[in-house]
C-alpha positions as CSV (number, residue, x, y, z in Angstrom):
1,X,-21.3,-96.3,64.6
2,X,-23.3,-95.7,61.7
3,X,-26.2,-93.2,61.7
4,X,-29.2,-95.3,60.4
5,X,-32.0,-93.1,60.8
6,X,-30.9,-91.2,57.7
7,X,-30.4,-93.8,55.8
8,X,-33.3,-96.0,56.1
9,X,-32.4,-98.3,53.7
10,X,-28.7,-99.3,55.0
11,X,-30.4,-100.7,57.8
12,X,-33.8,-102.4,55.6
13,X,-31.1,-104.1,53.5
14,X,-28.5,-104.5,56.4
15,X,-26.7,-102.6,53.8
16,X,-24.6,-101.2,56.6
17,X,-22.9,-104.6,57.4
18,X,-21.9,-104.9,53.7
19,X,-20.2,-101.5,53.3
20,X,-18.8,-101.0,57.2
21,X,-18.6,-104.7,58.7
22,X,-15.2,-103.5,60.9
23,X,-17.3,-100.3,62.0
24,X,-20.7,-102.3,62.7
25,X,-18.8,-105.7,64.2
26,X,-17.0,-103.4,66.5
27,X,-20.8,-101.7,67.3
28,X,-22.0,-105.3,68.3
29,X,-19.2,-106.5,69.9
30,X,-19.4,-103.3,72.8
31,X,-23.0,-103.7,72.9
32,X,-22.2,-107.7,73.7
33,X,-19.9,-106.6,76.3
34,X,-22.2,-103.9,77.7
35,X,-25.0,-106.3,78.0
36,X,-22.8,-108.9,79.4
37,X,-21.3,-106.7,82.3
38,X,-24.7,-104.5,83.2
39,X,-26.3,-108.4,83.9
40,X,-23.4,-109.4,85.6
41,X,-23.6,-106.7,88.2
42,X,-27.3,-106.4,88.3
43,X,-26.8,-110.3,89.5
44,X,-24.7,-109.3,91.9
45,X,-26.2,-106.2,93.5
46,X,-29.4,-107.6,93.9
47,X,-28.1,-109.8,96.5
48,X,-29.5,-108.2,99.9
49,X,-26.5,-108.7,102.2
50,X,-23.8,-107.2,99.7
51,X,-26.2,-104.0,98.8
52,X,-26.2,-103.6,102.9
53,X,-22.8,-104.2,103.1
54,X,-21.8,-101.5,100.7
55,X,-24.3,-99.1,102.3
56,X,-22.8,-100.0,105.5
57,X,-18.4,-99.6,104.2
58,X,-19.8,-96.7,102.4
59,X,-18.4,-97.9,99.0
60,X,-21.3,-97.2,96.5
61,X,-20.9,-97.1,92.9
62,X,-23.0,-95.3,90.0
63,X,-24.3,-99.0,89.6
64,X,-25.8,-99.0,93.1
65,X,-27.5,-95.9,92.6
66,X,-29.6,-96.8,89.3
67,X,-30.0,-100.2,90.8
68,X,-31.8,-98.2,93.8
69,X,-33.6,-95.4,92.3
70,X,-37.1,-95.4,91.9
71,X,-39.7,-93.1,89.7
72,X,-41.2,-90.0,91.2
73,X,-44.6,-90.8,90.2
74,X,-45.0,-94.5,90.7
75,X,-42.2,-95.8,93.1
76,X,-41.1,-97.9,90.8
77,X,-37.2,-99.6,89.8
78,X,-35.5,-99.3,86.8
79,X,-36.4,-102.7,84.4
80,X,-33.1,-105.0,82.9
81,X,-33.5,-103.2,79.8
82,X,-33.2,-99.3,81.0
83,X,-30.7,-100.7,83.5
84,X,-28.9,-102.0,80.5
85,X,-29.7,-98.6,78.2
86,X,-28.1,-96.7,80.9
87,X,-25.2,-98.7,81.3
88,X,-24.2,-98.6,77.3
89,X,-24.5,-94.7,77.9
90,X,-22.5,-94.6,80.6
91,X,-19.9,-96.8,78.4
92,X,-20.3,-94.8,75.5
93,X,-21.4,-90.8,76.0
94,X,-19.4,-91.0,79.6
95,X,-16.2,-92.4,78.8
96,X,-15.6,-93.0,75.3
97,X,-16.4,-89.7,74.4
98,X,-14.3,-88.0,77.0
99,X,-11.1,-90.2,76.0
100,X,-11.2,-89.1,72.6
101,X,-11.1,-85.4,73.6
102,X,-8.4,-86.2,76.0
103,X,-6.4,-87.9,73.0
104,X,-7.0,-85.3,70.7
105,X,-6.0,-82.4,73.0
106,X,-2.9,-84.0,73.7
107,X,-2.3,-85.2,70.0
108,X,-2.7,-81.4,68.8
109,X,-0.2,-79.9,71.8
110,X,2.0,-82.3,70.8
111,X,2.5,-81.3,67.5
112,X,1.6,-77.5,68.5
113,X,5.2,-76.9,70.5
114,X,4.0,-72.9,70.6
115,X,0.5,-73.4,71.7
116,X,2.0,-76.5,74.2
117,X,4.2,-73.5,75.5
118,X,1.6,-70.9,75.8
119,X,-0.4,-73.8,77.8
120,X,2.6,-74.5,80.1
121,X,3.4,-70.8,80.7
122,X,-0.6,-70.3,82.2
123,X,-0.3,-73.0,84.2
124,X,2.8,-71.9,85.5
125,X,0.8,-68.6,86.7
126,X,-2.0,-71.2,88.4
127,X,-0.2,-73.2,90.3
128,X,3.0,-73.9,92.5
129,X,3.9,-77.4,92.1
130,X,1.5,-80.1,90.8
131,X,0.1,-80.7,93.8
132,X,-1.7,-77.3,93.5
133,X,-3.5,-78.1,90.5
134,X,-7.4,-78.9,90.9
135,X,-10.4,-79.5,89.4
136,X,-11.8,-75.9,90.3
137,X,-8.6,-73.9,89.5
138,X,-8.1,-76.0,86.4
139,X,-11.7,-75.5,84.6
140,X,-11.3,-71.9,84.6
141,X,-7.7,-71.7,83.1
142,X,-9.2,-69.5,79.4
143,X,-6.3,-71.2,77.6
144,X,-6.7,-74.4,79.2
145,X,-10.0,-74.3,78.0
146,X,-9.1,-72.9,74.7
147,X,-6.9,-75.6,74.2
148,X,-9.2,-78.4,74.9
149,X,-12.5,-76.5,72.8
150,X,-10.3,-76.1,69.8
151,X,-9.2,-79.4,70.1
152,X,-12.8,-80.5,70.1
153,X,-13.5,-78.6,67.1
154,X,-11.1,-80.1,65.0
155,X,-11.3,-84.0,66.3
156,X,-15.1,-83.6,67.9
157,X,-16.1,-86.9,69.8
158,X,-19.2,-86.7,68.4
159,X,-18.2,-86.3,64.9
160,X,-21.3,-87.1,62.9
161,X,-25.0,-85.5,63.3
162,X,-26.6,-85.6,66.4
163,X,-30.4,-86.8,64.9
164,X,-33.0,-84.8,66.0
165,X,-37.1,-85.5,64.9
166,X,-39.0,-82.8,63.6
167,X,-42.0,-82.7,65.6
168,X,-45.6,-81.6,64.6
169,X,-46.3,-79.3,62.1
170,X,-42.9,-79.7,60.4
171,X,-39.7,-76.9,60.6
172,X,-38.7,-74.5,57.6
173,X,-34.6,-73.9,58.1
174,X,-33.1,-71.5,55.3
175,X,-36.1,-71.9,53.2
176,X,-36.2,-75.8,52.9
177,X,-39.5,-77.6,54.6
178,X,-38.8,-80.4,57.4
179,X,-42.3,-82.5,57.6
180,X,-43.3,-83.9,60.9
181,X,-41.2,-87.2,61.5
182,X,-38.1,-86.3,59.4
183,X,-34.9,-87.3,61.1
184,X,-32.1,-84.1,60.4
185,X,-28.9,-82.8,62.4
186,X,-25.6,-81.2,61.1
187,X,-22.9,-83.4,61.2
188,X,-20.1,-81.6,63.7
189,X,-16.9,-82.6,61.6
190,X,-18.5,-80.3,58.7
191,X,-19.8,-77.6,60.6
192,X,-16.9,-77.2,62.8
193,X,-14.3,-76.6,59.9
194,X,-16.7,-74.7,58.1
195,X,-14.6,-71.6,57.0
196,X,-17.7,-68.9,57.5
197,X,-17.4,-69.2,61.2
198,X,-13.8,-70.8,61.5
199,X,-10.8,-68.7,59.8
200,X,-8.1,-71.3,58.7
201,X,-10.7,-73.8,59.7
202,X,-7.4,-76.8,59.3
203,X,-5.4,-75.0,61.8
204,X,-5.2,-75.7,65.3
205,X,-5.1,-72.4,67.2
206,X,-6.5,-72.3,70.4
207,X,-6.8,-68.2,70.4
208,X,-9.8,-67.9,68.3
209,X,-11.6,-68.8,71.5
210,X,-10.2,-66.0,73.5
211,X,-11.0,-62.3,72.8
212,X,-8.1,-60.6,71.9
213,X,-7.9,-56.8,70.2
214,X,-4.9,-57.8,67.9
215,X,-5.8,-60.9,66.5
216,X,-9.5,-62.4,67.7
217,X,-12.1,-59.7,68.3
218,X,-15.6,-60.5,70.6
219,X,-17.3,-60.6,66.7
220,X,-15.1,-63.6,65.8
221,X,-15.3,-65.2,68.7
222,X,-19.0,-65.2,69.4
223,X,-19.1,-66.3,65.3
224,X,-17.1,-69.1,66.7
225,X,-18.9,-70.3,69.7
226,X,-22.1,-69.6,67.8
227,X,-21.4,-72.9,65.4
228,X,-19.5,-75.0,68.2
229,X,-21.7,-77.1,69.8
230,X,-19.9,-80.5,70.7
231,X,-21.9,-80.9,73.2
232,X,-25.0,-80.4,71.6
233,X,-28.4,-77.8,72.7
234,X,-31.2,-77.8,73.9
235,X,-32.9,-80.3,76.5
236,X,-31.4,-82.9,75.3
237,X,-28.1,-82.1,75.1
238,X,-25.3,-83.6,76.9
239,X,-26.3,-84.1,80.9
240,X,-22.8,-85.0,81.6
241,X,-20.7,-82.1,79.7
242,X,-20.0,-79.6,82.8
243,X,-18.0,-83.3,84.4
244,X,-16.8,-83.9,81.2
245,X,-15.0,-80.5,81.1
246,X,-14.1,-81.0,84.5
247,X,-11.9,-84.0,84.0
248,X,-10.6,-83.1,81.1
249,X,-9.2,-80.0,82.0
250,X,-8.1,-81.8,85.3
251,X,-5.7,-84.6,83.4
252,X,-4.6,-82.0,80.5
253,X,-3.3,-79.6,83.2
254,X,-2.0,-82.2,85.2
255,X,0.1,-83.7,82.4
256,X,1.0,-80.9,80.7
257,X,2.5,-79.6,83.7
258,X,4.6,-82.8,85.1
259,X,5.3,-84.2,81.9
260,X,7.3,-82.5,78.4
261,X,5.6,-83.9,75.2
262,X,7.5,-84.4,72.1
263,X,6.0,-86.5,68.6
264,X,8.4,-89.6,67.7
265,X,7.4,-91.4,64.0
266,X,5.5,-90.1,61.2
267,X,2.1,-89.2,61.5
268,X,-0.4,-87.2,59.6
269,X,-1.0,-83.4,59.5
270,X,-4.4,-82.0,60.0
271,X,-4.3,-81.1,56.1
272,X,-3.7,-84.7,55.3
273,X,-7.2,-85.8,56.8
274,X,-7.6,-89.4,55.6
275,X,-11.4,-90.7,55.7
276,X,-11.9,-94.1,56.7
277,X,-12.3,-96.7,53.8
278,X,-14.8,-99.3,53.2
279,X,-14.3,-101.9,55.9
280,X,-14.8,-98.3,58.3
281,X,-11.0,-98.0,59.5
282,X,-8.3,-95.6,58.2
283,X,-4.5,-95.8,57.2
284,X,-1.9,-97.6,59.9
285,X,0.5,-94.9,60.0
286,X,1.8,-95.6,63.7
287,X,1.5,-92.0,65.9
288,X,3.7,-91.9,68.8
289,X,3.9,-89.4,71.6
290,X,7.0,-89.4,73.7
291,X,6.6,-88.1,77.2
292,X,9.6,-87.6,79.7
């Protein structure tokens, strides 16, 4: 999507149709389907007999639970419209988001064979067969982890600023003034290749996240961790990231272990970053991943 608030005037002049109509037509057509699907099942659940038949089998879903809840103070249900807010969320920030790491973790082992290896040889030390591997043991695998964060760092889901509004009385950062009202963030793609807190900021290497007296000391790494924030701070940061984790180190483990990975075709390198062009879409370069 593209960030608006910064740029007032893209969306005055609906200048941002003009100069990304693939990026913005691809915007609409998910919140279409969102809004399509949230109204659908809002239909459906509303019907008496089948939200006491699923109480009765048991079989709720996260659907039945926003359309049940009710505010603290006043008792009352969530309207269509924050039913529908929370559905595109749930779309967006709770799936999309968590695919994209998954992709990009296992796009970077792939074409990491040492770091793929390294990965295999912890697991190895966790677990017996796959059958062992779970969601507990699997989130506190440190190179697990590491492979995942610095796969993060280099493709974040969240690539662009998270917007944040300055509040009253304005912000001074470095020097420079924010008035009350101002939209700012720090888009992640910049700030997590930024070479003062990344060495070899291009390069995927997963042990710059573990402390390590030959090669990563606790400075570097807490240098590190200091500028990587995929997840965003603060009270509004991610509500979802601890699951997020969870699942993803879940799956990664899980395939790395059952399955050997090996990159078939000609694909990029992460020093041959390609931005996408006007229409918001980048080269067709096919990138296959061969799994046996």
């Amino acid at each position: 999507m593209v960030n608006t608030s910064q740029e007032p005037l893209l969306k005055k002049f609906d200048l941002d149709r003009i100069i990304f109509p693939q990026m913005t037509k691809a915007s609409t057509s998910l919140s279409d389907y969102a809004r399509f699907y949230t109204m659908q099942r809002i239909q459906k659940y509303r019907n008496t007999s089948q939200l006491e038949e699923k109480v009765d089998n048991h079989d709720v879903d996260i659907m039945y639970h926003l359309l049940n809840a009710r505010d603290e103070e006043t008792n009352s249900v969530y309207s269509d419209h924050e039913l529908l807010g929370e559905a595109v969320l749930l779309m967006m920030a709770g799936s999309d988001t968590t695919a994209t790491a998954l992709t990009s973790t296992l796009f970077q082992l792939s074409h990491n064979p040492a770091q793929l290896q390294n990965l295999r040889t912890e697991l190895d030390t966790h677990f017996q067969s796959s059958n062992d591997i779970s969601v507990a043991v699997a989130e506190n695998c440190k190179y697990l982890r590491a492979c995942i964060d610095e796969a993060m760092r280099l493709c974040p889901p969240a690539p662009t600023n998270i917007p944040r509004l300055v509040g009253a009385g304005g912000i001074t950062v470095l020097n420079t003034h924010y008035p009350e009202g101002v939209c700012i963030g720090v888009p992640n793609f910049t700030l997590f290749r930024n070479a003062a807190y990344f060495a070899e900021p291009h390069a995927y290497i997963p042990e710059r996240w573990i402390v390590d007296s030959d090669t990563h000391d606790e400075e570097s790494v807490k240098r590190a961790h200091s500028a990587f924030k995929p997840f965003s701070i603060g009270p509004r940061h991610c509500i979802a990231q601890r699951l997020a984790i969870k699942e993803i180190s879940y799956v990664v483990a899980k395939l790395v272990y059952q399955f050997e990975f090996e990159v078939v075709g000609r694909c990029g390198t992460l020093e041959e970053d390609v931005l996408p062009d006007s229409k918001g879409t980048g080269p067709d370069d096919d990138v296959l991943a061969e799994s046996t």
